[in-house]
C-alpha positions as CSV (number, residue, x, y, z in Angstrom):
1,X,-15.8,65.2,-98.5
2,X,-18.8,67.2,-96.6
3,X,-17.1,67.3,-92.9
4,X,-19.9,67.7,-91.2
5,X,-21.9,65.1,-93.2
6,X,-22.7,61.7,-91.4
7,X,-19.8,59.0,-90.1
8,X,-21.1,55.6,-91.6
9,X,-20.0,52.5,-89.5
10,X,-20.3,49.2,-90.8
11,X,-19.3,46.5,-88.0
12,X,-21.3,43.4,-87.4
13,X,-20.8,43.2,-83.8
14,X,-23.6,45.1,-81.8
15,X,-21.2,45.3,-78.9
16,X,-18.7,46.9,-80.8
17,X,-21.2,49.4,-82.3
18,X,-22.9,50.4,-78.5
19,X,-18.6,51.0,-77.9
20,X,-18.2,53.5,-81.0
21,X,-21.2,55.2,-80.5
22,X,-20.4,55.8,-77.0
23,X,-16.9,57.3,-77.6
24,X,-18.4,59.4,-80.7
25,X,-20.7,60.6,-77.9
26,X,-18.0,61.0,-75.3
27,X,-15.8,62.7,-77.5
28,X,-18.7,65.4,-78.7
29,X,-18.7,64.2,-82.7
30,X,-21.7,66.5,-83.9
31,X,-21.6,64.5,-87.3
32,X,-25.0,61.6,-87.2
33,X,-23.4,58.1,-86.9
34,X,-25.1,55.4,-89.4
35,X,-24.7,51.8,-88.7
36,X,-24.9,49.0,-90.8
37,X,-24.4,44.7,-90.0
38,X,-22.7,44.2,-93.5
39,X,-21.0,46.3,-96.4
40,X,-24.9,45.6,-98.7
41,X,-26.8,47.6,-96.3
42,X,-24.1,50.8,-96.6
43,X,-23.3,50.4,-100.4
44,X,-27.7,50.5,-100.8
45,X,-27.5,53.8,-98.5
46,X,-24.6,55.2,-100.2
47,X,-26.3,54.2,-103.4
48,X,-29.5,55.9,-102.4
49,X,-28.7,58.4,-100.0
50,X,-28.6,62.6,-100.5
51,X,-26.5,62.5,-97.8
52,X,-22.7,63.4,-98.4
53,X,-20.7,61.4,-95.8
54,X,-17.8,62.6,-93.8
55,X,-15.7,59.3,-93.2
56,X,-16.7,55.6,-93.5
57,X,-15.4,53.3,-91.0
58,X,-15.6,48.9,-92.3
59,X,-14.8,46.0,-90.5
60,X,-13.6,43.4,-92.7
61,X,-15.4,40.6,-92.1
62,X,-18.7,40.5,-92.3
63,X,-21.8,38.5,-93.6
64,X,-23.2,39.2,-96.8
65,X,-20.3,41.2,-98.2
66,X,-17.4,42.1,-96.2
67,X,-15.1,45.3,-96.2
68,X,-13.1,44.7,-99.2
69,X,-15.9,44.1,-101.4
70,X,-17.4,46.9,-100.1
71,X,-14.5,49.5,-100.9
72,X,-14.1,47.5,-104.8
73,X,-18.0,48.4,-105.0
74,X,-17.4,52.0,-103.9
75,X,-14.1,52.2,-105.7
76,X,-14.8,51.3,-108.8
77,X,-18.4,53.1,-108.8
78,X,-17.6,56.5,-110.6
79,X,-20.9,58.4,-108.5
80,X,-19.6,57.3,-105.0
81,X,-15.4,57.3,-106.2
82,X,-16.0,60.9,-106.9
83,X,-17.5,62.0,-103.4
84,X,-14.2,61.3,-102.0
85,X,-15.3,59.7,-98.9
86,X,-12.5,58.9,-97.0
87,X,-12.5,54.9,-96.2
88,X,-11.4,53.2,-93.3
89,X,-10.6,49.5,-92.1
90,X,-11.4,48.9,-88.5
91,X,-10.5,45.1,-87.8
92,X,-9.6,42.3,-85.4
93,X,-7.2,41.0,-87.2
94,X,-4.4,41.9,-89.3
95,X,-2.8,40.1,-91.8
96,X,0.1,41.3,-94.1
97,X,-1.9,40.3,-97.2
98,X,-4.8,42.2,-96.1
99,X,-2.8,45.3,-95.6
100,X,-1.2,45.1,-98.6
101,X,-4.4,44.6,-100.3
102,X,-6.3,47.6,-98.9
103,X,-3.9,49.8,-99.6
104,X,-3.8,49.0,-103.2
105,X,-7.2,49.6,-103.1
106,X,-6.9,52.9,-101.8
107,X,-7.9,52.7,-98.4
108,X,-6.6,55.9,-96.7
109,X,-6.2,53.5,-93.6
110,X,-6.1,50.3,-91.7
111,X,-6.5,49.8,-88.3
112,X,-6.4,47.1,-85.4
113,X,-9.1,47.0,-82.7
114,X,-6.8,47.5,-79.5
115,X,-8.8,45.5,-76.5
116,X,-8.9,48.9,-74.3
117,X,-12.1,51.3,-74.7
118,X,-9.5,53.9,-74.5
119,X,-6.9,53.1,-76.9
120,X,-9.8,52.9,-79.3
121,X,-11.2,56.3,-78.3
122,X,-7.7,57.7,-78.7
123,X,-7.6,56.2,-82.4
124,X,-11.0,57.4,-83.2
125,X,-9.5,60.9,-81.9
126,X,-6.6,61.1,-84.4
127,X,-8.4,59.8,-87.6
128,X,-11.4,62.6,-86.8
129,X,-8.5,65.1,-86.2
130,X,-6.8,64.5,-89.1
131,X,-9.8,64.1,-91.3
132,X,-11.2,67.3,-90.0
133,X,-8.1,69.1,-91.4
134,X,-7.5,67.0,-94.8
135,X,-8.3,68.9,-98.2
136,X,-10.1,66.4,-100.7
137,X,-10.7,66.6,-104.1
138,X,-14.5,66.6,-103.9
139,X,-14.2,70.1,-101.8
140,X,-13.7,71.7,-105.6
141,X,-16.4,69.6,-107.1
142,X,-19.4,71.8,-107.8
């Protein structure tokens, strides 16, 4: 996990995304934000990409492939699996299979979209926090 690498994003709703970017903004994250419609477009980045990413933040549902197939494709990918990158469900709605279901997957974390800006902000505020302290494996990787 490179903390200062970029923050991927994958949400389908362009509303949403102007929202995140804004509080990554507002908040000062230095780290570049990458966004992508669907959980394709990231896995081809993460795929291709030099870049070691900080944190990876997936909506659920989405076209193409959604947020659980992403995180299988990631998971069970032995290149990307060993960069650590911490994943992340961001998502309307919450159902107790789908909990259950991401964590056995290994999602460090699944959260509900609150309807204020500012609950979200304050969210977005703990995970960085956290994150920015956390020790992963891939910080002994040579």
């Amino acid at each position: 996990m490179t903390k200062d690498g970029p923050i991927i994003v994958i949400e389908d709703d362009i509303d949403d995304q102007d929202i995140i970017f804004d509080i990554f903004k507002k908040i000062g994250v230095s780290n570049e934000i990458v966004f992508f419609a669907d959980g394709s477009l990231a896995l081809e980045y993460l795929n291709n990409s030099e870049n070691k990413p900080f944190l990876i933040l997936s909506d659920v549902n989405m076209p193409k492939m959604g947020g659980f197939e992403l995180r299988k494709q990631i998971h069970t990918n032995e290149q990307l699996s060993r960069k650590c990158i911490p994943f992340l469900f961001f998502t309307t709605g919450v159902h107790k299979k789908a909990v259950f279901d991401a964590y056995n997957m290994s999602v460090q974390g699944y959260f509900q979209k609150p309807d204020s800006t500012g609950e979200l902000e304050e969210i977005i505020r703990v995970i960085l926090a956290y994150w920015q302290r956390c020790i992963a494996p891939s910080e002994y990787l040579a």
